[in-house]
TORSEMAR-255042 format. One record per residue (C-alpha): residue in one letter; x, y, z. Coordinates in pm, whole numbers, plus 50000, padded with zeros to 5 digits. Last residue first. Layout:
BEGIN
aXYZ;...
***
This chain:
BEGIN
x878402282741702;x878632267441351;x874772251941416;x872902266841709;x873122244442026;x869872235742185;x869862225642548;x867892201642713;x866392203043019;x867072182243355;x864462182143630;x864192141943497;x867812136843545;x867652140643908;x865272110843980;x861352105244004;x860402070443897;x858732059344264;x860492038744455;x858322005844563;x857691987844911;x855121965944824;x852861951845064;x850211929745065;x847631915645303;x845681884345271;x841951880445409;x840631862445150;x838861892745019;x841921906144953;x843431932045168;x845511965245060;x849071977645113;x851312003744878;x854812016045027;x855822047244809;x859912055444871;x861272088044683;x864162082644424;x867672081744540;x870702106144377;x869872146144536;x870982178744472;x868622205244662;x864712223244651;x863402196444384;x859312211344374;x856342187344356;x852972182244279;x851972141944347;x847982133144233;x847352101644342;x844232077744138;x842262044344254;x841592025143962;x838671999443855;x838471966043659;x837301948644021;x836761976144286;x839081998344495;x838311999744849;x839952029344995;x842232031345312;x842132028445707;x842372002245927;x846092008745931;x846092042746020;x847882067945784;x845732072045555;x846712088145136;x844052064344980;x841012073145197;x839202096144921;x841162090344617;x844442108744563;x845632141044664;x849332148244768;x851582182244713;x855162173544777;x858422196444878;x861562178644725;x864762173344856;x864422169845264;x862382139145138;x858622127845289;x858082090545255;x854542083345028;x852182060745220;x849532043344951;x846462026345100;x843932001945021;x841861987145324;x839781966445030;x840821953744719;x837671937044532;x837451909844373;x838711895344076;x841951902844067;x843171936643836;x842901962444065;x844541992343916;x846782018344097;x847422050143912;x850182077344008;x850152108143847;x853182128943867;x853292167043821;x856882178543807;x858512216643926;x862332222943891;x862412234143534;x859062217443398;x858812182943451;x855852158243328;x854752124143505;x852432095243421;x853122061843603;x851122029443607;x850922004943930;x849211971743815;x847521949744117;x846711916944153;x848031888743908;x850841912343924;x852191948443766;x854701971143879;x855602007943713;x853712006243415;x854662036143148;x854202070443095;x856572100043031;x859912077542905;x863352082143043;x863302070143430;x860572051143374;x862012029543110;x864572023243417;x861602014843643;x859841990843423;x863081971343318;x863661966243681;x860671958943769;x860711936743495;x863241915943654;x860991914844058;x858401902143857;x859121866543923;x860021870344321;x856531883444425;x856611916144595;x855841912344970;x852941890145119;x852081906145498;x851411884245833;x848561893245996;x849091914846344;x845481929246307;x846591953046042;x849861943645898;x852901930746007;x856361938145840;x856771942445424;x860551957245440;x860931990445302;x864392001745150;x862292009444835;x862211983844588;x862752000544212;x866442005844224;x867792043044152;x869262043544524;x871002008944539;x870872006244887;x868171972044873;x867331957345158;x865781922845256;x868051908545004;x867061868244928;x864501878744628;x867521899944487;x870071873044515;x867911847244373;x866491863144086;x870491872544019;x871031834443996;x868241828243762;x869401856843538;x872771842843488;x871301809643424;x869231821243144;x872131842842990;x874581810543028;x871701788042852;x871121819242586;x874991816742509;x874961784842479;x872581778342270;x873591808842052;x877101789742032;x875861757941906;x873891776141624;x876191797841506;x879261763541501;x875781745441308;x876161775741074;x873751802841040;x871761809440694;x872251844440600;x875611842940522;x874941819340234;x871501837440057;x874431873740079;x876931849639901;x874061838539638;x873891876239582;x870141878539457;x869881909739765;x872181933239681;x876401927639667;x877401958939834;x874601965040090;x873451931040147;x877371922040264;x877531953740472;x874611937340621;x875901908440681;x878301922540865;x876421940641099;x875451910541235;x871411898241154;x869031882541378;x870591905641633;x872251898041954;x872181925142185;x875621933142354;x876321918642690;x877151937842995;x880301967842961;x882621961743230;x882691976743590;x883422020943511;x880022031743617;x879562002043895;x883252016944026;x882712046944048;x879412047044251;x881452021144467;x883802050944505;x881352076044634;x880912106244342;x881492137844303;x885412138044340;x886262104544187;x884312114443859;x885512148443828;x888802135743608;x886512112443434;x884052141243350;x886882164443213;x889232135743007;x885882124342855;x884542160242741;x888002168842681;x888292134842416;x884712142742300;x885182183342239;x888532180642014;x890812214242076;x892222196242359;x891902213642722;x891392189542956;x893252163942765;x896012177542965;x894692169143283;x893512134443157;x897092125443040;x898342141243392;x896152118043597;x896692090643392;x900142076343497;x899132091443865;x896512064643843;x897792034143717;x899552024144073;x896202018644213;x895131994343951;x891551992543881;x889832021743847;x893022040443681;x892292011843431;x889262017143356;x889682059743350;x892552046443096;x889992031942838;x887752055542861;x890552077842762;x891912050742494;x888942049342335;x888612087942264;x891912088442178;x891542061241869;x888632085041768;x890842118141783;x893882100041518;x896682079441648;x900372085441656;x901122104641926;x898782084542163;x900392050142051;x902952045642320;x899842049542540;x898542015842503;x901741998542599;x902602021842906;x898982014943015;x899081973642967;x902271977543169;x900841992743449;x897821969843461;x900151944643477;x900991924943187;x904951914643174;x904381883343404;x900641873643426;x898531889643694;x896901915843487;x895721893943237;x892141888543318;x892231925443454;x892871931443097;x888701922742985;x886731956242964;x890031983942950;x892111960442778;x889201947142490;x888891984942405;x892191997042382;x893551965242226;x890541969041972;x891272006941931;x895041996141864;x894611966941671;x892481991641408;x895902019441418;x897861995941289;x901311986141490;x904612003741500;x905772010241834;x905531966541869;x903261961642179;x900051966842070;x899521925541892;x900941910142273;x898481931942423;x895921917142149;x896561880542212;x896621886142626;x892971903042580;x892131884042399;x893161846842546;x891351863942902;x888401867342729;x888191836342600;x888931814642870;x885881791842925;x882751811042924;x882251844942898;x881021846642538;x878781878542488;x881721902842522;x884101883242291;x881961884542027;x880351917242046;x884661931442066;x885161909941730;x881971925841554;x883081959741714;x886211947041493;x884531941841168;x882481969441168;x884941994841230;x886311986240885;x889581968640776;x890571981040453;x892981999740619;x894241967540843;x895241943640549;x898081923540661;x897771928641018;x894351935641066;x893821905540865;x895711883241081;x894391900041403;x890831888741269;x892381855141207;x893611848941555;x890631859241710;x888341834241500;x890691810341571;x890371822141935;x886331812841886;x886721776441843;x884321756041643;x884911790441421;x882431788641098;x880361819341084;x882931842141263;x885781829141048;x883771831540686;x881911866640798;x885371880240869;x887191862140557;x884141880640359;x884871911940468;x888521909240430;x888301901140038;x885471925439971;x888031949140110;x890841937839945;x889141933939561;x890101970139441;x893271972739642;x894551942439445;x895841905639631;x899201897139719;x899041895740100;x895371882940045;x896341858839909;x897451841840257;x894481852740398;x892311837640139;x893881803340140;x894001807240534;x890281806840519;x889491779340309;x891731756040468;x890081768540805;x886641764340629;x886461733740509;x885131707940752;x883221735040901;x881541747140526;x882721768840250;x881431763739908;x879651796039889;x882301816140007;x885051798039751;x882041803039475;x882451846439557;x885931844239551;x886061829439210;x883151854139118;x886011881039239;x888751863239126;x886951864538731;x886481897038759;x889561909838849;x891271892338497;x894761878038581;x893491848438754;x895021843339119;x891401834339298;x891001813938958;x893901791039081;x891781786239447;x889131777839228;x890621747239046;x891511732939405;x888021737739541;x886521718739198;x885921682839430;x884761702139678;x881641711939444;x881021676339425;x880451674639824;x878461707339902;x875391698539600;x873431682839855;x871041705939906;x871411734239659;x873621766139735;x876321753139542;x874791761539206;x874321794839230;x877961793839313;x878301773239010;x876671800638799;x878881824638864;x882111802838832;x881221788538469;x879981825538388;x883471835138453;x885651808638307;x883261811238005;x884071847537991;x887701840738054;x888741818537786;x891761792737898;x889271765738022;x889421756138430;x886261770838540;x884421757538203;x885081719438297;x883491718938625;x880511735638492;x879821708838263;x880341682938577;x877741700538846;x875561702338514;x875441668938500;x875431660738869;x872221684438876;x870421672338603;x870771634138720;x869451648739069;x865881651838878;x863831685638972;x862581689439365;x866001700039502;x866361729939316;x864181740139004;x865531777939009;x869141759239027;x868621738438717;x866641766738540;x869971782438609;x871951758838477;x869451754938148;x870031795538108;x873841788638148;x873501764137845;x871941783837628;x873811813937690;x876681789337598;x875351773937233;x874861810437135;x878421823137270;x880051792737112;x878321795636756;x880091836136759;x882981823036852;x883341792236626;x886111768336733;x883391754836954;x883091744137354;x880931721637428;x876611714737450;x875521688137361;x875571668837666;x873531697437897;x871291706437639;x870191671937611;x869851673137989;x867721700537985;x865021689737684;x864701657337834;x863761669238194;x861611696938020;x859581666637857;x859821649638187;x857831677338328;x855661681738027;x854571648238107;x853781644538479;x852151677838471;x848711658938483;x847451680638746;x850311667439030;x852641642638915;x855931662638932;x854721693139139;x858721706339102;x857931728938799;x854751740638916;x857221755339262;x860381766539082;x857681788038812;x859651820838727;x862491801438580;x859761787838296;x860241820638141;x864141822438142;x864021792437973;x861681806137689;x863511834937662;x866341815437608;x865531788837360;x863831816437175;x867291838637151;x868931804837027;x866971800936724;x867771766436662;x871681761036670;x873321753236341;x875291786836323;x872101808036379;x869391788836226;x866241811036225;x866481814035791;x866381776835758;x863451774735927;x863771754236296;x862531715536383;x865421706636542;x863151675336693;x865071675137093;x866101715137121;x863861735636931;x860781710036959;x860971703937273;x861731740537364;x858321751837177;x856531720637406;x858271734237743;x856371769937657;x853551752537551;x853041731337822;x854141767638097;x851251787937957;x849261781438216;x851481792538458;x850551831938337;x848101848238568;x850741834638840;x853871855138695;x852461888038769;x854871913738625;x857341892838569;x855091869638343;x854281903038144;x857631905437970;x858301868637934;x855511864437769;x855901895537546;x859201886437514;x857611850137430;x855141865637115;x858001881436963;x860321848336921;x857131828636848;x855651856436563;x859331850036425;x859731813436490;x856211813036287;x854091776936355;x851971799236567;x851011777136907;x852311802837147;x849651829637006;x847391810937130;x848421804937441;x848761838537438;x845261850037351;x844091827337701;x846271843137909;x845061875337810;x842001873238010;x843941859538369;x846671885938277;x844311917238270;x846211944638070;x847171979538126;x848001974938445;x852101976238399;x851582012038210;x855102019438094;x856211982338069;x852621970437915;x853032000437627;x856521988937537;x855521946937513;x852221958037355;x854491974737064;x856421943837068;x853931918537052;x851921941136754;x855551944036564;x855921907236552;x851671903136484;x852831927336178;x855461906236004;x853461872936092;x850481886435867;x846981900536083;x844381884435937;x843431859536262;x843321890036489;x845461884136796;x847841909736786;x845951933636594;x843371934936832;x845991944037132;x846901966236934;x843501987636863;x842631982037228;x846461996137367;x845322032237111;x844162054837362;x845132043537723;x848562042037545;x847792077537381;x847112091737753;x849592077937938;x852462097237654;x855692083537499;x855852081337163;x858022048337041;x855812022037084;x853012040136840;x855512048136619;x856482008436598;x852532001436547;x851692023336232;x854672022036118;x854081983536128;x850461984836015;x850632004235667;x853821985735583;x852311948335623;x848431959035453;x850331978235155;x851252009835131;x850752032034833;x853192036534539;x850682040834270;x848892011634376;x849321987834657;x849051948734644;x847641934834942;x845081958634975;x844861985035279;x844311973835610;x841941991435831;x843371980436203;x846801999036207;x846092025735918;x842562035236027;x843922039136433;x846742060836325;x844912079736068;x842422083436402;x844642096336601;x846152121136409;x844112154036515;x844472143836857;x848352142836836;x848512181036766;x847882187737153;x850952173137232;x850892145037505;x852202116037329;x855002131337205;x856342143336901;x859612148036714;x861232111536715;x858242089336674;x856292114936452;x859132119536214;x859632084536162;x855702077136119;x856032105535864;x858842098135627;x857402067635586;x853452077435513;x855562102035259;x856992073535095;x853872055235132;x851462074734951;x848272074835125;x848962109935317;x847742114735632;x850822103535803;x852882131535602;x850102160135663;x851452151236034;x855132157335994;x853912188135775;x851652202036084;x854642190336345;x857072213736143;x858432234636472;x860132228336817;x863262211536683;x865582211836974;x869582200836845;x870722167336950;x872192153936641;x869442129536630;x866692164636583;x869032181336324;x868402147136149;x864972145836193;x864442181436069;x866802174135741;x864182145535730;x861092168235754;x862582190535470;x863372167835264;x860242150235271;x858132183335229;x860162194334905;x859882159834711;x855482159134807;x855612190234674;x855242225534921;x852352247634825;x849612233635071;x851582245035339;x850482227335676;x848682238435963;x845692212735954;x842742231835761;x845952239235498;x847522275135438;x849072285835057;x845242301634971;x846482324035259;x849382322835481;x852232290635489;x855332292935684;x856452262135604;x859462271235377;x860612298735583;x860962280235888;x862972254435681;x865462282335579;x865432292035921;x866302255336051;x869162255435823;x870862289135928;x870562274736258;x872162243536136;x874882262535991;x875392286536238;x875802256636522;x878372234736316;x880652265636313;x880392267936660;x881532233336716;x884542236136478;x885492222936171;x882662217435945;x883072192935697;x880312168835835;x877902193835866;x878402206935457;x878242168035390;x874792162635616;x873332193935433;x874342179835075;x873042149135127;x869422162435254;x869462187634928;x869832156034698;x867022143534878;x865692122134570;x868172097934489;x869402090834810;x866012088734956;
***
C-alpha cells in the first residue's frame, strides 16, 4: 500500500499537519467530495451493482482506504458501499483485501446492500481457491480468513442466522488449514456471544472433542475460547469434554510437549494453560466424583498437573516470564478453591504455603493477587487454622502503601476471622482505623460492624466497639449501623444489657462536643431503655434530659426529630421532666420543619385528648424488631462488593455466637408469649377497647347448659386477625375447629357496609345459631342476616349446615367521636349438645371513617 497509495500518504500527512480542529474538518470534507466525485458514475461509466466501471483497480483502493481512514478518525462515511462491494467481488486479492476491511468497518449487517454480497461471502469461505494463486489471487488460507474475520466483525441477527452454517462447516471440515479453523473458532466464538442459541451444545459437543484432539497449539488455543466461551453459557452440554481438556494440560504442564514458536519464555503456551483451567472451574461437582464413571484417572491426572504447577512455580528475574508463570498459578488456586473440600488436601496445604510466600514479597501485584486469592482460599473447610498462621503478615499489608492491596488485605482479615480471633482482629482494625484513608474508612467501619455483631460472645463488646467507631470514625458511620445496634439491644432483654446501654451511651452524650451518630443512638436507646438507669447517681431522668438537649443547637432536623419522641418518653416518665419539655415542644410548635412540629404538636395534645394509661401504652417501649434472614448490613455488604465477594459468602453464614443468641432469643419470645396466653385466658374482661373479645362473658345458655367460650390457643391470632382488620378490607376475624368468622367492610365518609360471614366448618350441623350485635350511642345500624340469625330468644336462631355460611348485612352511620369497637356475641349448639359463645368486637374503629388526603406536589 505504501507504494501504491501515494495519494493515501499524502492525505494522512496534510491531516496530521493541520493545526486546529476546524481546519482538520475542511480538509476531510473537501476529501470526501473529491471521493463523491470520483464514484459518481452515469452511463456506459455505471455498473449492474452501483459502482464506476471507469475507476482502476489503483484509483478504487485508494479511495476506499482514504474512506476507512476518515471512517477510524470518527468522521460518518455514508457513501462508497457499491465500490467497497465491487472490491469483495473481485478475484484479485489486493482488492479482495481492501474490501473485507472496508466491509467490516463501513457496513452492517442489516444494510440492504449486504444481500447482494452474500453469496461472494459464502463462495469465498467454503469454495476454496487453489493452493497456489495466480496473477495475484488469493489463495485457499487468505480467501477464508477475510472471509470469516469480516463476518465476526458486522454486526446484524440476520447475517449470523445467515452465514453461522457456512462457519460452523469450516470449523470442522477436515480441509480446512489450522490458519483458517483459528479464525472459524473465533468467528463462531463472536456470533455465539451475540446470539447465545445459535448452537445446540449436546450436537456440538461432539465437533469439539474433536477439535480438542488437533495436534495444532494454535487451532487448540482457538478451539478452547470457543470452549470456554460456550461452556458458560450452558456448562452441562459440555462436561464431556473435561478428559481432553485435563489431557491438553497434561501434556502442557507434566510432558512440555509445546512448538518452539508457542514457548513464551520457556513456559508452554501459557494462555492455553489458562483457558483450559478456567474451563474445568465450571465443573466443582465432576471434578470431586473421584471414582465415579471411570473419572478415577483424569482426576489424578489433574491432581498431578496442579501440584506440579504448584512447586514450579516462583518468582523470576524475568517480568514478563513471571506474569505468565503467575496467571498460571492463580488459575490452579482457584481451580483449588472451585474443587473445595472434595479435591486432595495435599493441594490445598500447598497452595495454602505458595500463597503464604507472595503476601509478604516486595512486588505489589503478586502481593495482591496472593491476598485475593487466599481469601478465596479461606473459605474452605478446614483451611481456618493455616491461614492464622499468615494473620500477622496481613495485619502489615493492612498498612501497605498501595490502597489496593489494604483493601484485599482487609478483605482476607474478614475472611479469616473467627470467635477465637475476632476481638484481636477487631481492635487491629479499630486501632488502624485512626490512621486509615477516607477512601477505605467506610468499608473499614462496615466491616468492623458486621465482624463485632457476628462474633460478640458478649453483646456489650459489641456496644463498646460500635461507640469506638462512632468515636473515631462517626461520618462514615451510616444509619444502618446504629439502627443495627438499637435492633440489637431491643431484641435482647435478658441479663443487663439494656441497662449497660443505656448507661454506656449517657456516659458517650455527655461531653458538649460529641458526634452527632452517638447522639441519635443516646436519644433513642434513653427514651426506650433510660428508666434502667434512672436510679443511679448522676442519671435521673432529669439529667438524662439536660444531657440530650445540650445537643439541640448543634444537631441537624433528623437528630431533632429523635430527640422529640424522645423527650415526650421521658416527660411520660419522670414528673419533674415535664415542665423541661413543655416549652421545647411549645416552641417546636412552630419550626419551619413539618416532622419535628408535627411531633412537638401531637405530643403536646397527647395528654389532653387522651386518658393517661392511653398515654402511657403509646409512649411504653418499642416491642421487638423483626429478625430477618439477612441484617441490613449484609446487605450494604452485597451492594458494594456484589455477589462472588468471598466477604459477602462469609457474612452470610452465621456464627455459632448468631446462632446461640437466635436460640435464645426465640426461647425468651416463646416464653413471653406463653405467659401472655395465660393472662388473657385467666381475664374474664377485657377494657382494652380495640381488643378483639368483647367485654362479654360466656354465662348459661339455653336450658341452663353450661357455655364453652373462645378457646385459649387462638386467642394470639385473634389478635393478629383483628388488627389486620383494622387496616385491610377483608380478612378472617376468628376461626376454630368449629366455626370461621370472615369480615368484608367498605367506608365512604361517615357511612360503612360490613358483611359479616359465619362458616360452619365441623362436621355437623350448627343448630340454634345466633349473632346479637350491642347497639352504640355512636353509630346508627341497619341489620339483615339469614332468616333467624339476628333472635333474641334463646331457642331461637338458624341452623347452618356442614361447608355452609350464614350471612349479616351491617349498614351503618358514625353520628359522634368514639375509641371501642361494637360488641357481636355469636352462640350455636352442636349436635352433641354443647353450646358456644364468643363474645367478639367487630373490626369497625374510628380510623376506618378516615379518608385520605392528597397533597399536590410544591404546594
Amino acid at each position: 500500500m505504501s507504494s501504491q497509495a501515494r495519494g493515501l500518504q499524502n492525505f494522512i500527512s496534510d491531516l496530521r499537519n493541520v493545526k486546529s480542529k476546524e481546519d482538520e474538518q475542511k480538509r476531510v470534507d473537501k476529501e470526501l467530495a473529491n471521493i463523491r466525485k470520483k464514484f459518481t458514475a452515469t452511463g456506459k461509466q455505471l455498473a449492474e451493482d452501483g459502482s464506476n466501471n471507469s475507476l482502476s483497480s489503483y484509483q478504487r483502493k485508494k479511495y476506499v482506504w482514504k474512506l476507512v481512514y476518515i471512517h477510524v478518525l470518527g468522521y460518518d462515511v455514508d457513501f462508497g458501499h457499491a465500490e467497497v462491494l465491487a472490491l469483495v467481488r473481485s478475484t484479485n486479492y489486493s482488492e479482495k483485501h481492501v474490501g473485507y476491511t472496508a466491509l467490516s468497518l463501513l457496513m452492517r449487517g442489516d444494510d440492504p446492500m449486504m444481500n447482494s454480497i452474500l453469496n461472494t461471502i459464502r463462495k469465498d469461505m467454503t469454495n476454496p481457491a487453489p493452493a497456489k494463486a495466480k496473477n495475484n489471487g488469493p489463495t485457499t488460507d487468505t480467501a477464508q480468513s477475510l472471509a470469516l474475520c469480516s463476518i465476526a466483525n458486522i454486526t446484524g441477527l440476520e447475517l449470523i442466522q445467515s452465514l453461522h452454517t457456512e462457519v460452523q462447516h469450516t470449523l470442522v471440515a477436515k480441509s480446512s488449514t489450522p490458519c483458517v479453523k483459528k479464525k472459524a473458532a473465533l468467528c463462531l466464538l463472536r456470533l455465539v456471544r451475540t446470539s447465545p442459541k445459535l448452537i445446540s451444545g449436546k450436537e456440538f459437543a461432539q465437533h469439539m472433542s474433536v477439535l480438542l484432539q488437533d495436534r495444532h497449539l494454535g487451532v487448540l488455543t482457538s478451539a478452547t475460547s470457543l470452549m470456554y466461551g460456550l461452556a458458560q453459557q450452558n456448562a452441562q452440554d459440555y462436561e464431556t469434554l473435561i478428559p481432553y481438556a485435563i489431557h491438553i494440560l497434561g501434556m502442557l504442564v507434566l510432558k512440555k510437549a509445546c512448538a518452539r514458536e508457542y514457548l513464551y519464555y520457556r513456559t508452554p503456551s501459557p494462555w492455553l494453560q489458562i483457558k483450559l483451567l478456567k474451563f474445568l472451574q465450571f465443573y466443582p461437582q465432576a471434578l470431586g466424583q473421584g471414582n465415579e464413571n471411570g473419572k478415577d484417572e483424569h482426576i489424578t491426572q489433574l491432581a498431578s498437573v496442579v501440584s506440579k504447577i504448584l512447586t514450579e512455580t516462583d518468582v523470576s528475574d524475568s517480568i514478563n516470564k513471571s506474569n505468565a508463570d503467575h496467571a498460571i498459578l492463580f488459575e490452579a488456586v482457584n481451580l483449588i478453591c472451585t474443587w473445595g473440600s472434595a479435591g486432595p488436601a495435599v493441594l490445598r496445604e500447598g497452595a495454602m504455603k505458595l500463597l503464604g510466600k507472595f503476601i509478604s514479597v516486595r512486588e505489589p501485584n503478586i502481593r495482591y493477587l496472593g491476598l485475593l486469592t487466599m481469601a478465596k482460599l479461606a473459605q474452605l473447610e478446614g483451611t481456618a487454622e493455616s491461614i492464622k498462621k499468615h494473620q500477622a503478615t496481613v495485619l502489615v499489608s493492612l498498612k501497605d502503601a498501595d490502597i489496593s492491596v489494604r483493601r484485599r488485605a482487609l478483605d482476607l482479615l474478614f475472611v479469616m476471622c473467627d470467635t477465637d480471633n475476632a476481638e484481636r482482629i477487631v481492635d487491629e482494625l479499630v486501632a488502624h482505623l485512626v490512621m486509615a484513608d477516607a477512601a477505605i474508612r467506610e468499608e473499614m467501619v462496615l466491616k468492623i460492624a458486621i465482624l463485632a455483631e457476628k462474633y460478640a460472645t458478649d453483646l456489650r463488646w459489641y456496644v463498646d466497639t460500635i461507640l469506638k467507631l462512632i468515636s473515631i470514625s462517626g461520618d462514615h458511620v451510616s444509619d444502618t449501623i446504629w439502627h443495627r445496634v438499637v435492633q440489637i439491644v431491643t431484641n435482647h432483654p435478658q441479663g443487663d444489657l439494656q441497662a449497660y446501654t443505656a448507661a454506656t451511651l449517657l456516659v458517650a452524650a455527655s461531653p458538649r462536643r460529641c458526634h452527632e451518630t452517638a447522639v441519635r443512638v443516646a436519644a433513642y436507646v434513653l427514651g426506650e431503655f433510660g428508666f434502667l438507669v434512672a436510679e443511679r447517681p448522676g442519671m435521673s431522668g432529669e439529667e438524662q434530659f439536660r444531657i440530650l438537649h445540650q445537643h439541640w443547637a448543634t444537631v441537624d432536623a433528623q437528630t431533632r426529630g429523635i430527640l422529640v419522641s424522645t423527650y415526650a418518653k421521658l416527660a411520660n416518665l419522670y414528673e419533674e421532666c415535664r415542665p423541661l419539655v413543655a416549652p421545647v415542644f411549645a416552641r417546636c410548635k412552630n419550626s419551619v420543619d413539618v416532622e419535628i412540629q408535627q411531633r412537638s404538636a401531637e405530643f403536646s395534645a397527647m395528654r389532653e385528648a387522651f386518658s393517661p394509661e392511653a398515654v402511657e401504652d403509646l409512649l411504653r417501649e418499642m416491642p421487638p424488631f423483626e429478625d430477618k434472614k439477612q441484617s441490613a448490613l449484609e446487605q450494604r455488604l452485597r451492594e458494594k462488593e456484589g455477589e462472588d465477594s468471598a466477604a459477602v459468602a462469609k457474612a452470610a453464614r452465621p456464627s455459632a455466637a448468631q446462632r446461640e443468641r437466635a436460640a435464645q432469643s426465640k426461647a425468651a419470645a416463646r416464653a413471653a408469649e406463653e405467659v401472655a396466653a395465660q393472662q388473657a385466658a385467666q381475664q374474664n374482661e377485657i377494657d382494652d377497647p380495640i381488643s378483639p373479645i368483647s367485654d362479654g362473658s360466656p354465662g348459661a345458655g339455653p336450658l341452663d347448659k353450661p357455655t364453652v367460650g373462645i378457646p385459649k390457643d387462638v386467642i394470639p391470632a385473634m389478635r393478629k386477625a383483628f388488627s389486620n382488620l383494622c387496616t385491610s378490607p377483608s380478612g378472617v376475624l376468628f376461626e376454630n375447629s368449629l366455626l370461621q368468622v370472615g369480615v368484608k367492610h367498605e367506608y365512604v365518609g361517615a357511612q360503612g357496609r360490613i358483611s359479616v360471614f359465619f362458616g360452619n366448618l365441623s362436621k355437623s350441623p350448627l343448630t340454634h345459631f345466633r349473632a346479637i350485635i350491642d347497639e352504640s350511642d355512636h353509630l346508627k345500624m341497619q341489620k339483615q342476616g339469614t332468616e333467624g340469625l339476628l333472635d333474641d330468644a334463646d331457642d331461637g336462631g338458624c341452623t347452618v349446615a356442614v361447608r355452609t355460611q350464614a350471612k349479616l348485612l351491617l349498614l351503618c352511620e358514625v353520628t359522634a367521636p368514639f375509641d371501642d369497637a361494637p360488641a357481636m356475641r355469636v352462640m350455636f349448639e352442636t349436635e352433641q349438645g354443647e353450646v358456644h359463645e364468643y363474645p367478639l368486637r367487630l373490626p369497625i374503629v374510628a380510623t376506618c371513617f378516615m379518608e385520605p388526603v392528597t397533597l399536590e406536589p410544591g404546594a
